[in-house]
C-alpha positions in Angstrom: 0.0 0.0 0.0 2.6 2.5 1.4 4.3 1.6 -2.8 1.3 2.3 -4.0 1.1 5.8 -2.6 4.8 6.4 -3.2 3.9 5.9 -6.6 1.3 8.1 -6.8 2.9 11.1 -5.4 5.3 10.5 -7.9 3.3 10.6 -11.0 1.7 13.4 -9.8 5.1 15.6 -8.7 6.3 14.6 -12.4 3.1 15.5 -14.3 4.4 19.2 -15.1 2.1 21.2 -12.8 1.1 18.6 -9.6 -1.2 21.2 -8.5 -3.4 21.0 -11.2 -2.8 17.2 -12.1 -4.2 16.4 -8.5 -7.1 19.1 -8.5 -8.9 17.8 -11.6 -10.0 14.4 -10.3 -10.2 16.0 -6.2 -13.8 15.5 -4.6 -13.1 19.0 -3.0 -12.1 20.8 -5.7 -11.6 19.1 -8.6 -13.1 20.3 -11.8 -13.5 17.1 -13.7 -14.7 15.2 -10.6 -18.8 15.1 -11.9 -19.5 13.5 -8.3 -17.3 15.6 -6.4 -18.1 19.2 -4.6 -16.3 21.2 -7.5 -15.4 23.8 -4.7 -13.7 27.1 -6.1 -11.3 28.4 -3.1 -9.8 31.6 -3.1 -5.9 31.3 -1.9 -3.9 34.2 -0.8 -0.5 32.3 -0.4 1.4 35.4 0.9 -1.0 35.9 3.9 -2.1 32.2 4.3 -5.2 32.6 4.1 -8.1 30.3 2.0 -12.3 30.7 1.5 -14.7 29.6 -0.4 -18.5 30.6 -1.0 -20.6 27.2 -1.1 -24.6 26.6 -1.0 -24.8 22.7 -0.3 -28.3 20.6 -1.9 -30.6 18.3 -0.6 -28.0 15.2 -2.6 -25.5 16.2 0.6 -28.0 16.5 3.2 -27.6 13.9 6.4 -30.9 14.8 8.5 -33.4 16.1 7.1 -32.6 19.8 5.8 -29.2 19.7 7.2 -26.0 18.9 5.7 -23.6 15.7 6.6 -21.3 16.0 9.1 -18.6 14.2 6.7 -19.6 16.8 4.0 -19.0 19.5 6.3 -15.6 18.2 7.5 -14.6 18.0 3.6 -15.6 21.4 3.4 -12.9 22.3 6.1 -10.1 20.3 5.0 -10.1 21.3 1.5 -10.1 25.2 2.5 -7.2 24.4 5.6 -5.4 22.6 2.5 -5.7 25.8 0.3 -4.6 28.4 3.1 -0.9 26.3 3.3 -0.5 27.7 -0.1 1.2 24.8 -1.3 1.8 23.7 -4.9 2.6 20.1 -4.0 1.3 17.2 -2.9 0.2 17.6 1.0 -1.2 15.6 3.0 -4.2 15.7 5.8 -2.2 13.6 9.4 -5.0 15.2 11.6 -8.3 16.8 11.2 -10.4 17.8 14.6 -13.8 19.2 13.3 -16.2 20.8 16.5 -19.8 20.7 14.6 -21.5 23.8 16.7 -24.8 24.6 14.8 -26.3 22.2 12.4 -25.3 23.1 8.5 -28.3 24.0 6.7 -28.9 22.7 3.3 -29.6 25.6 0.3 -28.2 29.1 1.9 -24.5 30.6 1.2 -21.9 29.5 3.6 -18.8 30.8 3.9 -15.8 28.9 4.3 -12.8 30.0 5.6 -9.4 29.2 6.9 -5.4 30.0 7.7 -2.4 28.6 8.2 -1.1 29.2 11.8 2.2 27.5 11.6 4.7 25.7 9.8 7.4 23.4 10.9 9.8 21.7 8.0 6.8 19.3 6.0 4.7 19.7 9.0 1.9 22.3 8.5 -1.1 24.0 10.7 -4.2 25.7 9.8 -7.7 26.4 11.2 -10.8 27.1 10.0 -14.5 27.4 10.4 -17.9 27.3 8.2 -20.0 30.4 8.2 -23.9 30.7 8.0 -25.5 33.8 6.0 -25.9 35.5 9.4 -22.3 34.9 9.9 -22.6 32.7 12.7 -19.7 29.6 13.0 -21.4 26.6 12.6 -18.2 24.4 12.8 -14.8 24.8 13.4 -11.8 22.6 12.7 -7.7 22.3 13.2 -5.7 20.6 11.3 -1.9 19.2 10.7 -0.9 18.5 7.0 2.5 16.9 5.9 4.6 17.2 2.9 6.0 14.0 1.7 9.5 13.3 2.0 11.3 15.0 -1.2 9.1 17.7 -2.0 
């Protein structure tokens, strides 16, 4: 497995632009992913800073009207994974999601987060989802590694 992974990261670091050849098929992001979220973040790599403007349907709902907690987390890792402002392949260690408010299903949320430190290939950010009223409906923390050799 571990081979398997190795091998990945390397097809993607030698694809030209590894950014872009990872984003295309990524369930967060990825453009080309018809079953994915398609999210557009905004990335301001010289402040560390990530967000993203989302209004999730009734296909990503977990209770009735409310969004699933496991869509919600994806939400936050993909915009924590943004704010590093990497171009490489990085990697999510740890993610600690606090759900506060339910999620509601069909109004704008915000989604925002930053990176709050950086150690070698180790890597910090935080972040929370915001309701249209602008209340923080969940929060997360999260590490995020750079493999070996990139």
């Amino acid at each position: 497995m571990a081979g398997e992974s190795d091998r990945l990261v390397e097809a993607l670091v030698t694809a030209g632009d590894p950014f872009a050849a990872a984003s295309r098929r990524c369930f967060g992001c990825g453009a080309d992913n018809v079953r994915g979220l398609r999210l557009r973040v905004e990335s301001d790599d010289g402040r560390g800073e990530a967000s993203c403007a989302v209004t999730l349907d009734a296909d990503l709902q977990g209770w009735d009207g409310v969004a699933h907690g496991g869509v919600v987390s994806t939400l936050l890792d993909e915009v924590l994974t943004y704010s590093l402002g990497e171009r490489r392949p990085v990697f999510t260690v740890e993610l600690r999601v606090r759900y506060k408010k339910a999620v509601p299903l069909g109004v704008p949320l915000t989604v925002r987060a930053r990176r709050t430190a950086s150690h070698g290939r180790l890597m910090q950010a935080e972040g929370e989802v915001v309701g249209p009223g602008g209340e923080v409906l969940a929060t997360a923390e999260g590490k995020f590694l750079r493999p070996r050799g990139h």
